[in-house]
C-alpha angles and dihedrals in degrees: 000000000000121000133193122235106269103238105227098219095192128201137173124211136167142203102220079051087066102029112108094305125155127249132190132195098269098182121050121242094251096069113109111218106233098164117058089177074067110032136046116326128123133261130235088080118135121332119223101209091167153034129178137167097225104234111242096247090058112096128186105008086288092177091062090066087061075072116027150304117322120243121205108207110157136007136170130180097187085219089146080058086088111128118092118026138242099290098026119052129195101264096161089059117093111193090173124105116244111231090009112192082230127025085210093064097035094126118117110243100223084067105064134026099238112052121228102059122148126219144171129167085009126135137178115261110180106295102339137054129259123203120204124189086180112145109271103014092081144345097218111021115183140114117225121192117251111264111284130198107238109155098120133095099026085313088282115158128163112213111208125183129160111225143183139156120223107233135050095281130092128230146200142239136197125204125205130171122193127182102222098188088223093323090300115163100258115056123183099228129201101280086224123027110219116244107164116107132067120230106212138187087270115082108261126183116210134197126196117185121207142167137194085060107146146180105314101023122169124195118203127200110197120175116230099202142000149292093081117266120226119216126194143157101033130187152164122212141176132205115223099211129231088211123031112254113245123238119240115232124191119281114259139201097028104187107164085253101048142006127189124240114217136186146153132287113262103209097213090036122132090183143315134249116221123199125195133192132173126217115246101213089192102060093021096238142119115241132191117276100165131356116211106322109185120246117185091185131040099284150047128201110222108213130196100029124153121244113253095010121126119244133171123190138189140200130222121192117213133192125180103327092331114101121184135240108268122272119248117293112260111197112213096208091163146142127204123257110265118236113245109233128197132302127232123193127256133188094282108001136358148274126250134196141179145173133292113254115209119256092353112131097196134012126218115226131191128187123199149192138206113239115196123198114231096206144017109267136061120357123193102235084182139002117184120160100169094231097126093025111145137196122264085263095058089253122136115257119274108176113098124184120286091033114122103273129250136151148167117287096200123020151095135268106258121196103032122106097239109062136200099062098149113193140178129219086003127145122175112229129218106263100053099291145105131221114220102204108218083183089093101049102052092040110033096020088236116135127261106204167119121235125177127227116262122275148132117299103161090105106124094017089299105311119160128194120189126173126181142161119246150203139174137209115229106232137181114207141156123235133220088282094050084254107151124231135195115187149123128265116261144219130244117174111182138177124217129198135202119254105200081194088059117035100234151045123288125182117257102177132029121187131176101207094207144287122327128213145190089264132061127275151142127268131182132202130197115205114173098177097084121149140186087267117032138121131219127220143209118201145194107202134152109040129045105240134073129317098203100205121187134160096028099187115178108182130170134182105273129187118229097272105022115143120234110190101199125164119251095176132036120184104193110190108000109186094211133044094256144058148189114221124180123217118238114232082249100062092040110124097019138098113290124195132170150184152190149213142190117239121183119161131259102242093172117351119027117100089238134045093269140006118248112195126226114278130270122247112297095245133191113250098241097194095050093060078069083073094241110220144163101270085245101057102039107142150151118286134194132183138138115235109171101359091302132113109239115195128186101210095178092168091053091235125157108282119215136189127214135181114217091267091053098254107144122225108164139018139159126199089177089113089227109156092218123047131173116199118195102225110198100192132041120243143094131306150177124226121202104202096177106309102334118094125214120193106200119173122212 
C-alpha cells in the first residue's frame, strides 16, 4: 500500500509554564490584529497529516487512484504573472489593492485567473510569483490561495506547488491552513504549520495532504529565509473515496499493558486494517508497533505495550480490494490509573497514600464529601462570595481597582469551601472579588474563564439556576480590519457535558445573562440540560478588558435527602504519591471519598500541554468514618443518609434507639465509633448515645 510520508508536527510544552504564572497585557489595546495565523482563532482547523516531494517520474497524483476518484477543485498557473523573469522579479510592480476590505484577498484580479488571492512581499516573475521576506520589501510576505469550498469528501484536499529558489541556497517554506468561516472574525487555524522540506535552485512539486478543510479554507505559503522563493502550477485537489474514510475516536481502557483503539463504523466496510507505532524517544522516531491487524468490529485491543510509552494508531476501511486513506492519527500519550491505598489519622485530618505510576511526574487529588439536603426545596449547589478567597500561593489578594491589570493564566480557586474551580486569566481583587481578563481571548485565543469542578446536576431533570453579580471594564480596541471598538466586557455562562463516546466534555448550553455594565449588578442564567457529569462555566468574551465577578450562587431544586459529592480539597500537582489533607469544621461527620491521578507533561505529541490518567477508584476515606474533630469538640453526631441512621459515637458509649412513645427497637454496646442502623419505617426518633439524647425525624 502507498503511504504517504507521516508528517511529525512537533510541540514542547512544560508544567512549571501553566502552573499559576503570571501574565500581563503585553500588546496595547490599540494594536489591530492583521494576522489571525498569529492572533486569536481557534484551534481544531485543518489538520496537515502529510507532506511529500512527488518524485519526477510520478505524473498525475497516481497514488490517489489507489483511493478513489481525483477531484480537481482549484488551479492556478500565475501566467498573467508575466512581468519580471526567473532571477529578477517585478518588484516595481504592486498587484495588491490598496485599502483591501480584507488583507487575505488583497490580490488584483487582473493578476491571477481565480479571484480572491492574498499576497504580501510577493512579485511577478514571468509567468510565475516570487515571495521575498527580505528586510524592507515587506513585513509579512507570503501568498495564500482564495477560499475554497472543501467540505466534501471528509474535507480531504491535497495542496500541490512546484518551488525553487534561483540561486545556490536553499530556502524554506512554511505551510498554514485556516478555515475563515467567510472572513469572519474568528478562524479556526492549523493547530502546527509545516516546516520540513528545502526548496532548492532545482524545480520541486510538493504535495501536502490535509483534512478537516471545510467551506471557506484557505491555504498560506510564508518563506522563512532568504534567497526568494518562486511558486508555480497550484492546485487544490480532493480525492472522492471508493470506501468511506472512518472516523478516529479516542483510545479506551488504558491499562500500562493495553489500550483499545476505537473508531467509527464505516457502512460499506468489509473490515479495517489498524496500524499501530510507538515513539522511540531515544532515536525520535516513530517505529512499527503493528502493521495492518485485521478488526471486523469498531475496535481493536493492543496487547504487550509498555506503561508510559507513546503509541498512534490509524484505521483503514476496506471493502472488497479498496482500501481507504488512513483515519486521523490518534496519539495514545497515556499513563495507567494509580491504585488508592489506605488512610491513617493526623492531628486534624488524615493521611492518604497511593500507588507509583510509571513514568508520571505529579499526581492530581480530589477529596470529597457527601452534602444531604435536609428538605425538599432549593438547595445551594454552590455559594461563593469571594470574601476569603486567596492567591495560588495561599497570600491574601493586592490588586485593587484602577491598578494595571494582570492576572494568572492557569490555576484554582484557593479559600472557598467547594474546591476544584479551575479558572483561566483570573486574579482575585482586595474587597472580596475576582477580575476574568477577556484580554487574552480575543488576542491570544486562550480562555477567560471559571469552570466548576465536575458533579452531578440531573437534579430537576437537569435545571440549573445561577445567579452572579457583574461588572465590566470599558475598553477601547481595533479589530482585524483596524475598525475601532468601545465597549464593556460580557458574560457567557455555559454547561458541558461528558460524552463517554468522546472522552471528554463538550458544551451542551450557552447563555449570555444580560447586559453588563460599568457598574455593578446581578445577573441570572437558566441552564436545563444538566447531567450526572457536567461543569458549568463562567466566561469573559467580547472585549478585551476585565469581567469583575462576585457572589457566584448555583442552586437547583433538591428532595429531603437527596446527596450532593462535591470536592472540599484539590491537590493539583503533588510531586509524591501521598498526601496529608485536613478536614474543615464543615465536612466533619459525613461521608469522605477521594481519588487520584497521575499527571506528567506532553513534551512532543499530546493535544494540551500535559496527560492526565483515568481516576482511581473513588474510594471511601476510612479514617474519616472515625468522625475526625478538634479534641475539644468531639461530640455525638445523628443524621439519616439512605434511609439509614448514621451515627458518629466518638467516645465508643452504648448507643439506643426510641420511638416517640419510649418503645425501644435498636441498640449496640459494641463501642464502635461509627455505626450505620437500617430504619424500616419513617418517623420520628430519639437516639441515646451515653447520656446525651438526639431527637432526628425521617
Amino acid at each position: 500500500m502507498n503511504k504517504f510520508l507521516l508528517a511529525s508536527l512537533l510541540a514542547s510544552f512544560s508544567l512549571a509554564s501553566n502552573a499559576d504564572g503570571l501574565k500581563t497585557r503585553t500588546l496595547p489595546l490599540q494594536a489591530a490584529i492583521q494576522n489571525p495565523f498569529r492572533a486569536a482563532a481557534a484551534k481544531g482547523g485543518p489538520q496537515l497529516v502529510a507532506a511529500r516531494i512527488v518524485p519526477s517520474a510520478e505524473t498525475n497524483a497516481s497514488w490517489v487512484l489507489e483511493y478513489g476518484e481525483r477531484v480537481d477543485v482549484f488551479t492556478e498557473d500565475f501566467s498573467k504573472m508575466d512581468k519580471g523573469t526567473l532571477g529578477d522579479p517585478a518588484v516595481g510592480v504592486d498587484i495588491t489593492i490598496p485599502n483591501p476590505p480584507y488583507p487575505w484577498t488583497n490580490v488584483k484580479p487582473e493578476y491571477t485567473d481565480q479571484p480572491g488571492w492574498g499576497a504580501g512581499g510577493a512579485y511577478p516573475a514571468g509567468g510565475m510569483i516570487s515571495i521575498f521576506d527580505e528586510e524592507g520589501l515587506d513585513d509579512y510576505a507570503h501568498i495564500n490561495t482564495p477560499m475554497l469550498d472543501l467540505h466534501n469528501y471528509d474535507g480531504i484536499a491535497v495542496l500541490e506547488f512546484k518551488a525553487r529558489t534561483n540561486k545556490k541556497n536553499n530556502s524554506s517554506l512554511m505551510i498554514e491552513a485556516a478555515e475563515t468561516y467567510n472572513m469572519s472574525p474568528t478562524w479556526k487555524v492549523l493547530d502546527q504549520f509545516y516546516q520540513g522540506f528545502d526548496i532548492t535552485p532545482e524545480w520541486q512539486t510538493f504535495q501536502f495532504f490535509f483534512r478537516g478543510c471545510e467551506s471557506y479554507t484557505i491555504f498560506n505559503l510564508v518563506p522563512e529565509k532568504s534567497p526568494a522563493i518562486y511558486i508555480d502550477d497550484l492546485k487544490v485537489f480532493q480525492v472522492k473515496p471508493y470506501v468511506g474514510l472512518p472516523q478516529s475516536l479516542p483510545h479506551t481502557d488504558y491499562t500500562g499493558t493495553s489500550f483499545t483503539a476505537n473508531w467509527k463504523a464505516v457502512p460499506e466496510a468489509d473490515h479495517y486494517l489498524v496500524t499501530v507505532k510507538v515513539f522511540n524517544e531515544e532515536l525520535e522516531m516513530w517505529e512499527e508497533f503493528i502493521d495492518e491487524a485485521r478488526a471486523e468490529g469498531t475496535s481493536f485491543v493492543v496487547p504487550e505495550i509498555k506503561s508510559g510509552a507513546t503509541y498512534a494508531y490509524t484505521v483503514n476501511a476496506v471493502k472488497g480490494n479498496h482500501v481507504s486513506l488512513p483515519s486521523d492519527q490518534v496519539i495514545v500519550f497515556d499513563l495507567e490509573a494509580p491504585v488508592m491505598g489506605g488512610t491513617t489519622l493526623t492531628d486534624d485530618g488524615y493521611h492518604a497514600q497511593w500507588s507509583e505510576v510509571p513514568s508520571a511526574e505529579r499526581y492530581n487529588y480530589w477529596a470529597m464529601n457527601d452534602r444531604v439536603a435536609k428538605e425538599d426545596g432549593t438547595f445551594k449547589v454552590t455559594k461563593m462570595d469571594f470574601d476569603t478567597v486567596l492567591l495560588p500561593n495561599g497570600e491574601e489578594p493586592y490588586m485593587n481597582l484602577g491598578d494595571e491589570p494582570n492576572c494568572y493564566g492557569d490555576t484554582y480557586i484557593l479559600g472557598e469551601d467547594q474546591a476544584g474551580w479551575h479558572v483561566t486569566n483570573y486574579m482575585p481583587y482586595v474587597g472580596g472579588f475576582i477580575a476574568l481578563d477577556a484580554y487574552f481571548y480575543i488576542y491570544q485565543n486562550d480562555q477567560s474563564g471559571m469552570i466548576s469542578p465536575a458533579m452531578d446536576f440531573s437534579r430537576d431533570n437537569g435545571k440549573i439556576d445561577l445567579s452572579m453579580r457583574l461588572m465590566g471594564e470599558l475598553v477601547n480596541w481595533w479589530d482585524q480590519n483596524n475598525q475601532r471598538h468601545q465597549d464593556v466586557v460580557q458574560c457567557a455562562v455555559a454547561l458541558f457535558n461528558y460524552d463517554e463516546a468522546e472522552g471528554d466534555y463538550s458544551q451542551a448550553e450557552l447563555v449570555y445573562p444580560g447586559t453588563v455594565g460599568e457598574d455593578w449588578g446581578t445577573f441570572t442564567a437558566h441552564l436545563t440540560k444538566g447531567t450526572k457529569n457536567s461543569k458549568v462555566g463562567i466566561f469573559a468574551v467580547t472585549m478585551p478588558g476585565n469581567l469583575y465577578v462576585d457572589d457566584v450562587l448555583i442552586t437547583q431544586q433538591y428532595k429531603s435527602g437527596d446527596i450532593l459529592r462535591e470536592p472540599f480539597y484539590f491537590g493539583r500537582f503533588l510531586e509524591a504519591n501521598e498526601v496529608d489533607v485536613t478536614i474543615p469544621e464543615r465536612v466533619r461527620f459525613q461521608h469522605l471519598y477521594h481519588k487520584v491521578s497521575a499527571v506528567k507533561t506532553d513534551g512532543t505529541f499530546s493535544d494540551g500541554d500535559l496527560c492526565e490518567s483515568a481516576f482511581s477508584d473513588e474510594c471511601l476515606v476510612e479514617a474519616a468514618e472515625t468522625g475526625i474533630t478538634a479534641p475539644t469538640t468531639r461530640k455525638p453526631f445523628v443524621m439519616f443518609s439512605n434511609g439509614n441512621l448514621d451515627i458518629q459515637n466518638p467516645a465508643g458509649d452504648t448507643v439506643e434507639v426510641y420511638t416517640v412513645d419510649g418503645r425501644l427497637i435498636a441498640s449496640d454496646a459494641t463501642a464502635r465509633e461509627h455505626l450505620t442502623m437500617p430504619l424500616a419505617l419513617g418517623g420520628t426518633y430519639v437516639v441515646r448515645i451515653g447520656t446525651q439524647s438526639i431527637k432526628v425525624q425521617l
